[in-house]
C-alpha positions as MATLAB code, in Angstrom:
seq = 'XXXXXXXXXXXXXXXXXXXXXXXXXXXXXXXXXXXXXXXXXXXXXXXXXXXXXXXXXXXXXXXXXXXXXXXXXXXXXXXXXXXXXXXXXXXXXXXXXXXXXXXXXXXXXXXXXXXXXXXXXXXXXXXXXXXXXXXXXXXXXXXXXXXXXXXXXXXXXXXXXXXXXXXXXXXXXXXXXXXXXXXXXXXXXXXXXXXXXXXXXXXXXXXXXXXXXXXXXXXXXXXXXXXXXXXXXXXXXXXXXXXXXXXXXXXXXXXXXXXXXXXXXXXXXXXXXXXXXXXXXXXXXXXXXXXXXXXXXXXXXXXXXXXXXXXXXXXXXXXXXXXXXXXXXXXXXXXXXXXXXXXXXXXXXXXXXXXXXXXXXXXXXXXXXXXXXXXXXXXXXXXXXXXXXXXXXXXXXXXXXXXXXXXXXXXXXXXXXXXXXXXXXXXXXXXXXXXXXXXXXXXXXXXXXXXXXXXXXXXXXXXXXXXXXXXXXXXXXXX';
ca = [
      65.250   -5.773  -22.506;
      61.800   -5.263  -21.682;
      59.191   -7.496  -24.005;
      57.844   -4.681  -26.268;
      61.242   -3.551  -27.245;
      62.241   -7.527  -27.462;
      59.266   -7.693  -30.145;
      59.858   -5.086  -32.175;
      63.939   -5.116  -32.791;
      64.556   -5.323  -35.647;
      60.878   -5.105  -36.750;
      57.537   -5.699  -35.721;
      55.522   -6.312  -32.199;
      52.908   -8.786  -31.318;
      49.761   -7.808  -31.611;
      48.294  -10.588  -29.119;
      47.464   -8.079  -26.295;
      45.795   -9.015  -22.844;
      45.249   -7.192  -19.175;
      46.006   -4.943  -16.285;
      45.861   -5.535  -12.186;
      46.284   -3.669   -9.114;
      49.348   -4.012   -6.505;
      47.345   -5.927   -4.267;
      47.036   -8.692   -6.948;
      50.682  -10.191   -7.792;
      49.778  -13.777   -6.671;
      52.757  -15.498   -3.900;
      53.035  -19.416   -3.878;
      49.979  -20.823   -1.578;
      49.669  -24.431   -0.824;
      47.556  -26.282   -3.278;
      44.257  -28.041   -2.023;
      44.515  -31.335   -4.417;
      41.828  -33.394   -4.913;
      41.877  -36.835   -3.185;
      44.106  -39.625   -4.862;
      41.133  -41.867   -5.300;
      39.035  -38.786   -7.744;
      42.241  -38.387   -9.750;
      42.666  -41.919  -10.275;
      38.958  -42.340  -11.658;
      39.358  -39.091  -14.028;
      42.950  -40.514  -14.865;
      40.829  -43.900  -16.338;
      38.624  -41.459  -18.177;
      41.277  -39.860  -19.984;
      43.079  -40.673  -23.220;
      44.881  -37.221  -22.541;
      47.122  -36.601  -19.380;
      46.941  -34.906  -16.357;
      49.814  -33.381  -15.041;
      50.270  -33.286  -10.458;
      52.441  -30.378   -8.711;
      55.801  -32.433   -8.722;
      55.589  -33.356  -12.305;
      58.287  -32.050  -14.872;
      55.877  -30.156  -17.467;
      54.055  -29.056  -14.453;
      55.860  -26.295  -13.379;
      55.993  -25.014  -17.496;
      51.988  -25.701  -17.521;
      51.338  -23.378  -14.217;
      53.162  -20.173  -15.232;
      51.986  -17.781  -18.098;
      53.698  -14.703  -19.954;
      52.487  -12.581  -16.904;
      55.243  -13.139  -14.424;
      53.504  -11.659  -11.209;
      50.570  -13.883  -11.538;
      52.774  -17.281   -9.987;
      49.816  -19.197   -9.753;
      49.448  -23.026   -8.348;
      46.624  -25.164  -10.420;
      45.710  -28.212   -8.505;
      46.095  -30.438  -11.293;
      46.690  -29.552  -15.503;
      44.463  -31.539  -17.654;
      45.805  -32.150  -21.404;
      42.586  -33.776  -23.363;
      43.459  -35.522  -26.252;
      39.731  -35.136  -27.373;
      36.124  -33.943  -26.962;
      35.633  -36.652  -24.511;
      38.467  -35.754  -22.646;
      37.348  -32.125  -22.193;
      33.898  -33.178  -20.901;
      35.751  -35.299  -18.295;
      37.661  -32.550  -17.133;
      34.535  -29.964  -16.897;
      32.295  -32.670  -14.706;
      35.284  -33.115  -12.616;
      35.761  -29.416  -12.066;
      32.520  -29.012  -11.201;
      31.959  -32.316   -8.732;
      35.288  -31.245   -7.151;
      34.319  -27.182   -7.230;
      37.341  -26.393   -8.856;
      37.880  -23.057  -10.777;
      38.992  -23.907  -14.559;
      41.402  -21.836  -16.833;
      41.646  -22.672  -20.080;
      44.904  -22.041  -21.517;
      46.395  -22.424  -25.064;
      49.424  -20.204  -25.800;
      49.496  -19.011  -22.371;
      49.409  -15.094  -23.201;
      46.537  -13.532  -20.714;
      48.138  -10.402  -19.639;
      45.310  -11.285  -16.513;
      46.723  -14.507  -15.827;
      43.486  -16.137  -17.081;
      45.824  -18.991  -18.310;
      46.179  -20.033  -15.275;
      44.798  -20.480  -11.901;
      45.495  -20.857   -7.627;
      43.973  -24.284   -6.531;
      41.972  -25.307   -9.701;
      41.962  -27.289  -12.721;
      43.995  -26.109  -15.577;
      42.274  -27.456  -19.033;
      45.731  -27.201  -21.679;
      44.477  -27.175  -25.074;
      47.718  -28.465  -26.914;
      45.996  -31.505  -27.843;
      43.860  -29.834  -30.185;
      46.130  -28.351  -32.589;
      44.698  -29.348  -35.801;
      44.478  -27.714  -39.241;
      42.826  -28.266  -42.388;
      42.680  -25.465  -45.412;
      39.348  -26.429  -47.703;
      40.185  -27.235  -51.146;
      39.096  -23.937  -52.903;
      41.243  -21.983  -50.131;
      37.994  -20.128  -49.056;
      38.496  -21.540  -45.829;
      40.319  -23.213  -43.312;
      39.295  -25.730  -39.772;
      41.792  -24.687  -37.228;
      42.130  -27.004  -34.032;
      40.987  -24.690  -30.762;
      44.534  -25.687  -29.183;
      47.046  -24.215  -32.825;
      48.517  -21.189  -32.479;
      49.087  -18.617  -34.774;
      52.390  -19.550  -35.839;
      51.565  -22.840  -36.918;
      48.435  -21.578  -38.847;
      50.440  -18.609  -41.078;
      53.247  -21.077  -41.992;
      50.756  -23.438  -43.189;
      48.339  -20.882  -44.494;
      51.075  -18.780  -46.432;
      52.341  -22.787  -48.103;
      48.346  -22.013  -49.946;
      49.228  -18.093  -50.675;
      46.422  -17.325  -48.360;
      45.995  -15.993  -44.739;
      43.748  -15.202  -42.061;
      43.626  -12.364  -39.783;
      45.839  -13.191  -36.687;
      48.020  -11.074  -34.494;
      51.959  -11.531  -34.642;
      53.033  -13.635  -31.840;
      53.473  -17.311  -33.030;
      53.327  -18.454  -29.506;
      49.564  -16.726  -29.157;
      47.212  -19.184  -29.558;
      44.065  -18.988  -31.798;
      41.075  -19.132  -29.111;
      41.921  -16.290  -27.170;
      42.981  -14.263  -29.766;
      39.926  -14.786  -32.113;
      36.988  -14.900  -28.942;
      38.408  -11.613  -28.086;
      38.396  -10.184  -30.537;
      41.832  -10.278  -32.663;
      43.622   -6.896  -33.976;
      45.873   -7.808  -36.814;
      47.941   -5.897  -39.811;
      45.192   -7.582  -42.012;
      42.259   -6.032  -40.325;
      41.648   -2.727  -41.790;
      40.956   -4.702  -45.462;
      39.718   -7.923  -44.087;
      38.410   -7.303  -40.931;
      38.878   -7.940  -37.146;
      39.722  -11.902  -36.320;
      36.283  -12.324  -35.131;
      34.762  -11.023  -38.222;
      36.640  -13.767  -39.787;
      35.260  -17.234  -37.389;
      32.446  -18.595  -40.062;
      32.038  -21.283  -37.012;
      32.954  -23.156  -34.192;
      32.746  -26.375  -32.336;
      32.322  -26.065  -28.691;
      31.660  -28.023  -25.222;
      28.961  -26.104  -22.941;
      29.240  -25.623  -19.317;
      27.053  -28.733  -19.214;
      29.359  -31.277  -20.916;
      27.250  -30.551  -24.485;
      28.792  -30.339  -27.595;
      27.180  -27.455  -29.841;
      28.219  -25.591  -33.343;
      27.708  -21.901  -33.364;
      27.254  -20.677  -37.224;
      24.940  -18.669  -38.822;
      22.561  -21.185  -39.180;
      23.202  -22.855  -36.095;
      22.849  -21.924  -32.604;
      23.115  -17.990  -33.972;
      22.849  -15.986  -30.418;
      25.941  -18.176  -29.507;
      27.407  -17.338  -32.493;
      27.456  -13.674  -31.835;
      28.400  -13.998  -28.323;
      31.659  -15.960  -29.709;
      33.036  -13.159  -32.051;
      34.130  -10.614  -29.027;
      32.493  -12.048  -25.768;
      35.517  -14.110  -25.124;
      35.913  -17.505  -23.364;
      32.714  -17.214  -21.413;
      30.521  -19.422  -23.472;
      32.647  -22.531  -23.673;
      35.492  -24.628  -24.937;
      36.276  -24.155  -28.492;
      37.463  -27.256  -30.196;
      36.955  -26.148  -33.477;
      37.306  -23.062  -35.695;
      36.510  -22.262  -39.203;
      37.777  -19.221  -40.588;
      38.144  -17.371  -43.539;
      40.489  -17.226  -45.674;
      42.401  -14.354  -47.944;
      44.092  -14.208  -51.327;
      47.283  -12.803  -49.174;
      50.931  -13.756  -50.064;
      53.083  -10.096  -50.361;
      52.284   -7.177  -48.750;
      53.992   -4.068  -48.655;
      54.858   -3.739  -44.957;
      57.130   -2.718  -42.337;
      58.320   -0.536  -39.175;
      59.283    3.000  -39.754;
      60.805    4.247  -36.352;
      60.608    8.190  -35.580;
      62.439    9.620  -32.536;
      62.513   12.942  -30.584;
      63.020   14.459  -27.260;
      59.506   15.836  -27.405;
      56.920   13.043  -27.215;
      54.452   15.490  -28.211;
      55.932   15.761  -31.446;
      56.244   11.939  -31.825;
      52.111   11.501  -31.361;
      50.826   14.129  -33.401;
      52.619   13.229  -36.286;
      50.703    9.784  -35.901;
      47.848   11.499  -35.354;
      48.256   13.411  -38.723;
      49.334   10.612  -40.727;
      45.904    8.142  -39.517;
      43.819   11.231  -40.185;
      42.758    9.755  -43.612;
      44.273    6.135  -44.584;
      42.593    3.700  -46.677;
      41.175    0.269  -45.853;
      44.235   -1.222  -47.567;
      46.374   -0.237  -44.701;
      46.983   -0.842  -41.126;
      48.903    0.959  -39.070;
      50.244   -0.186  -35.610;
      51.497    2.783  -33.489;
      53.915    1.728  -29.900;
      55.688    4.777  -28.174;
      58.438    3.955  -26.332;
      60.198    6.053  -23.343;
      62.954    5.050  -21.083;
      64.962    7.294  -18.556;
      68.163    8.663  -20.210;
      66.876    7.756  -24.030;
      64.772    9.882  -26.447;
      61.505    8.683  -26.704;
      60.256    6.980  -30.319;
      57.564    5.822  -31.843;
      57.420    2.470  -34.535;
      54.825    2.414  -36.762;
      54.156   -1.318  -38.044;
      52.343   -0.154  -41.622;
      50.760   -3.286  -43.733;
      49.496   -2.100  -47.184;
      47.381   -4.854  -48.938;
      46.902   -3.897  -52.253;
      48.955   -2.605  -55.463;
      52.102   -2.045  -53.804;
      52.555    1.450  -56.107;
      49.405    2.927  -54.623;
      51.039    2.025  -51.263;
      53.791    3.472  -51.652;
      52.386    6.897  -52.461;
      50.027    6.442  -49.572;
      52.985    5.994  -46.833;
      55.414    8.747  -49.051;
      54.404   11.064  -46.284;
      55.211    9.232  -43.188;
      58.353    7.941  -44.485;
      59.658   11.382  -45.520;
      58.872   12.663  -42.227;
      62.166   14.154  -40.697;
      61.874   12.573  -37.346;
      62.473    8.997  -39.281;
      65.383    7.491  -38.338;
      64.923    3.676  -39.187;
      62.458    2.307  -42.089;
      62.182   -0.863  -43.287;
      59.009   -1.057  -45.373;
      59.561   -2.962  -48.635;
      57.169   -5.407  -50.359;
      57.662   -8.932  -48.655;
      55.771  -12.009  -48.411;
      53.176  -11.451  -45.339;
      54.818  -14.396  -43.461;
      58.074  -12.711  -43.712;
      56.197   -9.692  -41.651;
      54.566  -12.517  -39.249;
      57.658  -14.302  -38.423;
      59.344  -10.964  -37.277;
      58.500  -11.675  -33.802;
      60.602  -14.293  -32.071;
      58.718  -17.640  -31.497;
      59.276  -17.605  -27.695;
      58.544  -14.441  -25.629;
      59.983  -14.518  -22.213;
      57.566  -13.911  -19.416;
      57.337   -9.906  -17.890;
      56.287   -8.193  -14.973;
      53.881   -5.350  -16.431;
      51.256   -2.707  -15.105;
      48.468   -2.263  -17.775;
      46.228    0.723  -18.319;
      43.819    0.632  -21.731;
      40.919    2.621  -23.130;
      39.560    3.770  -26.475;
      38.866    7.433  -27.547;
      38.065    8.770  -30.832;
      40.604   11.420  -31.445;
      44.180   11.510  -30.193;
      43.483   15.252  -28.912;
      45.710   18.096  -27.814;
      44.216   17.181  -24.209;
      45.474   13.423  -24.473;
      48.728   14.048  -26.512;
      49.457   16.753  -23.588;
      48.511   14.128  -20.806;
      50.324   11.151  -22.228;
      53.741   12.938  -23.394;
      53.603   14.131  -19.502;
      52.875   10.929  -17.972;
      55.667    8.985  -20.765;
      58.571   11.771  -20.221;
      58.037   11.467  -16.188;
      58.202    7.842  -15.462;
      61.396    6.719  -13.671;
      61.300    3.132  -15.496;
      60.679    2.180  -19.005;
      56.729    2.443  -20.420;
      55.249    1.784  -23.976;
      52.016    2.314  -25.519;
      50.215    0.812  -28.301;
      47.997    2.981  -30.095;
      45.625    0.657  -32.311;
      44.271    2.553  -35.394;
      40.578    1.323  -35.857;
      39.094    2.106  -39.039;
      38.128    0.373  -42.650;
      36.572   -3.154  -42.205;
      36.450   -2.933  -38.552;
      34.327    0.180  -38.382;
      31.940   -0.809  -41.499;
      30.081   -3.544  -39.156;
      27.329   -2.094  -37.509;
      27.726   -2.474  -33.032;
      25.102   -5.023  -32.765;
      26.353   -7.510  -35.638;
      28.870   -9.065  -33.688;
      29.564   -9.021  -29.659;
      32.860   -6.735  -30.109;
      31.923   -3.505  -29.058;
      34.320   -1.094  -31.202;
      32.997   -0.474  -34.416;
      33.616    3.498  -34.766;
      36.985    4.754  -36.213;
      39.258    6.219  -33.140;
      42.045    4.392  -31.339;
      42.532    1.642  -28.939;
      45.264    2.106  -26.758;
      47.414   -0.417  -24.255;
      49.856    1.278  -22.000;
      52.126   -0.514  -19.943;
      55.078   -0.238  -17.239;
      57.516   -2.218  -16.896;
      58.508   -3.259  -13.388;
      61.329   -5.872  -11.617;
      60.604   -7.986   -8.503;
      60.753   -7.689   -5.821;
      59.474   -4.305   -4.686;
      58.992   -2.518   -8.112;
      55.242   -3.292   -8.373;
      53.852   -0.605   -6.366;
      55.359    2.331   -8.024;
      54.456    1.097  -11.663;
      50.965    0.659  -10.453;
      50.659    3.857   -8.958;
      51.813    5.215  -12.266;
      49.106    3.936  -14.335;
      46.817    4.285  -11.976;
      47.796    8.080  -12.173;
      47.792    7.952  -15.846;
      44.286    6.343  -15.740;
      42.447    8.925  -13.799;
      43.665   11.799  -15.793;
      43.358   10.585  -19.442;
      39.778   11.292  -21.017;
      38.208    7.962  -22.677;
      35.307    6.770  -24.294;
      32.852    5.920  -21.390;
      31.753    2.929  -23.907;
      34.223    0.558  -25.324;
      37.783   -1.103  -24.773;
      39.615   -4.159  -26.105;
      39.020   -6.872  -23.797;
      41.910   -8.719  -25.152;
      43.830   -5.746  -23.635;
      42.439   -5.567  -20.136;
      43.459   -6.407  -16.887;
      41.543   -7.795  -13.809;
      39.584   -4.366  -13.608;
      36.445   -6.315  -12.660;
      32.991   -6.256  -13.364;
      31.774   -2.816  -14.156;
      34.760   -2.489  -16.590;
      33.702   -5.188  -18.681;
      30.387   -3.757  -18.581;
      31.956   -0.852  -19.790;
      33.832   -2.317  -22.005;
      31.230   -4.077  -24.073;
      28.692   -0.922  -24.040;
      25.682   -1.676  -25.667;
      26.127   -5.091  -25.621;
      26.727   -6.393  -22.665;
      23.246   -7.268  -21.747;
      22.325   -9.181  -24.647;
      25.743  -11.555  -23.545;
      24.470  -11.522  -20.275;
      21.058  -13.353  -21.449;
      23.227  -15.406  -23.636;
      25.513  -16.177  -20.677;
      22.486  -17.191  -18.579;
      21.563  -19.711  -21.437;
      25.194  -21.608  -21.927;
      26.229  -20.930  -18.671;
      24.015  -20.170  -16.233;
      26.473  -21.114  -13.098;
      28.792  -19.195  -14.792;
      31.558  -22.160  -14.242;
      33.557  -20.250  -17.347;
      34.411  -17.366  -15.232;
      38.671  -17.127  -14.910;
      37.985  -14.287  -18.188;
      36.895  -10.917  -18.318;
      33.652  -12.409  -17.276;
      29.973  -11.757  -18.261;
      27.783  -12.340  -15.416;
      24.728  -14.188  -16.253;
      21.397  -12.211  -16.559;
];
């Protein structure tokens, strides 16, 4: 069972996306160049936290992320236990020219959890949460993930926006960006970060609000990890306990026929709903598509929004109902098993004739199973204006992940050379992707990516980070 098919059984997929890479990239076991005995000792005395050596238990655990083909070998894991702990880590790094990954739930498609020869900084330490008083708000620990924070969060009636993988941990998911079934009412997970605590390149501690700090604070919602180490969120909070939500699964041997009747039904939606396409195809089945649709609002006027789509005779599974909106988060199983995927994303405006024609091609030809998500942006995502925030997609169109699944040891090439195929011919927005979604496509694709503004993150990059020690991400180069 390949991970997007594990996710949705039975109901809904995570939304915590992440990368793509080449052939050439899926990472072997290399010796590891440790630091001396004498270095580790003195950081060891520095630490209230722990620091985990190759040959230690939770080592092996701590090295590996959900993408399987990057195997990587960290020199050393360091768990901080505080903010102290974290500066520690970052001068060692840098006396000891070490690259640092940063890893919290462990999800980067990119293998950006992780890293050959460096220092791995593990942010379970700092998995914290307080919800204000008034429910307005809530401080979330940079290390929780999002799990944690909805059980908690739905205890008050409230939520924030968050994907739907409990294992996906906050930071990545909100510095990226953060698609969610709340976002077309309440906004992107970015929108939602009212500020954060982090530690600079430099060992600094700085909040980013805005009042304080306020280029960092738009660099932060959307520019990703390159800015620092995020001990701290706040984030808004949501009057959100029941929603009317669920997958509604449509199947056909003609693809074609399976995208434009998405297409027709995100034509015109309201901000109260969300919808979540992922096609699936798989030699020897008939293709489908599941829908994940969250209404937020009077569940009556929902219904008669998603009558269509649910009367549509290529349905042939639904299971919207009303149901408290931790019901719909805790559809996805706690632990995801790690996968060996091929990634190709983009973002267009219109699912086309032209596109429908090239993807139901590419889907019905490929001789091992592929899925695509097809991320409907519009309402409160698209109402922000481009340069309010560092994430780059504020115009209504879709976002789309496709991925192929391959098996070790010699299925890498041929998946690669399928999206690669895929990626040449399908027509996409010259400005504008998901980063969250993105491989290790290098530096002209996250200057792609973030359009318009990628130079103003590259003069805020100079600023925080001028070496550019934060760089295992889809980086921003300094100006």
């Amino acid at each position: 069972m390949n991970r997007r098919t594990f996710l949705w059984q039975g109901a809904c997929s995570s939304l915590a996306f992440s990368a793509r890479s080449s052939f050439s990239q899926q990472v072997a076991a290399i010796p590891v160049l440790m630091p001396s005995d004498t270095h580790l000792a003195a950081l060891a005395q520095r630490l209230t936290g722990t620091i985990f050596r190759p040959g230690d238990p939770q080592y092996e655990q701590l090295r590996k992320g959900y993408a399987a083909k990057f195997a990587a070998h960290p020199a050393l894991v360091v768990r901080p236990a505080n903010t102290q702990d974290i500066q520690a880590a970052l001068s060692f790094a840098t006396s000891n020219h070490l690259p640092i990954a940063v890893r919290c739930g462990g999800h980067s498609y990119a293998g950006y959890s992780t890293c050959d020869g460096g220092l791995v900084l593990d942010m379970s330490g700092f998995r914290s949460m307080t919800i204000a008083t008034d429910k307005s708000h809530a401080r979330l620990g940079g290390g929780m993930l999002c799990g944690a924070v909805e059980i908690e969060t739905a205890k008050a009636e409230v939520a924030t926006v968050l994907g739907q993988c409990p294992s996906v941990g906050v930071g990545g998911f909100l510095l990226g960006g953060g698609v969610g079934p709340l976002m077309s009412k309440c906004g992107l997970g970015c929108d939602n970060i009212l500020a954060a605590e982090l530690v600079l390149a430099d060992g600094r501690v700085a909040k980013a609000s805005a009042h304080e700090n306020p280029e960092l604070y738009w660099a932060i919602r959307g520019g990703g990890g390159n800015f620092g180490i995020v001990t701290e969120f706040e984030v808004a909070l949501h009057p959100v306990s029941k929603v009317l939500a669920g997958i509604i699964t449509l199947e056909s041997a003609e693809p074609r026929e399976l995208l434009r009747a998405f297409r027709g039904f995100v034509a015109a939606i309201p901000d109260e709903l969300t919808l979540i396409g992922l096609v699936s195809a798989e030699p020897g089945r008939k293709p489908q598509i599941n829908i994940e649709a969250c209404y937020v609002g009077d569940p009556s006027e929902g219904e008669k929004v998603l009558a269509p789509l649910r009367h549509h005779p290529g349905v042939v599974h639904d299971t919207v109902q009303i149901r408290p909106y931790l019901e719909l988060e805790q559809m996805t199983p706690a632990e995801i098993p790690p996968s060996y995927e091929e990634h190709c994303s983009g973002f267009f405006a219109e699912l086309d004739e032209q596109r429908i024609e090239i993807f139901a091609h590419a889907f019905s030809r490929a001789p091992f199973p592929v899925e695509c998500f097809f991320i409907h942006l519009h309402g409160a995502v698209t109402r922000v204006p481009v340069a309010a925030t560092a994430f780059p997609l504020r115009r209504s169109g879709i976002a789309f992940d496709v991925l192929a699944h391959w098996n070790p040891p010699d299925g890498q090439r041929a998946a690669s050379e399928w999206t690669e195929a895929l990626k040449t011919k399908l027509p996409v927005d010259e400005d504008g992707n998901y980063v969250n979604v993105m491989e290790r496509e290098g530096e002209n694709s996250v200057r792609r990516a973030y359009g318009a503004n990628y130079a103003r993150l590259q003069q805020i990059k100079a600023i925080y980070d001028p070496r550019n020690l934060f760089s295992l991400n889809q980086n921003i180069r300094p100006a």
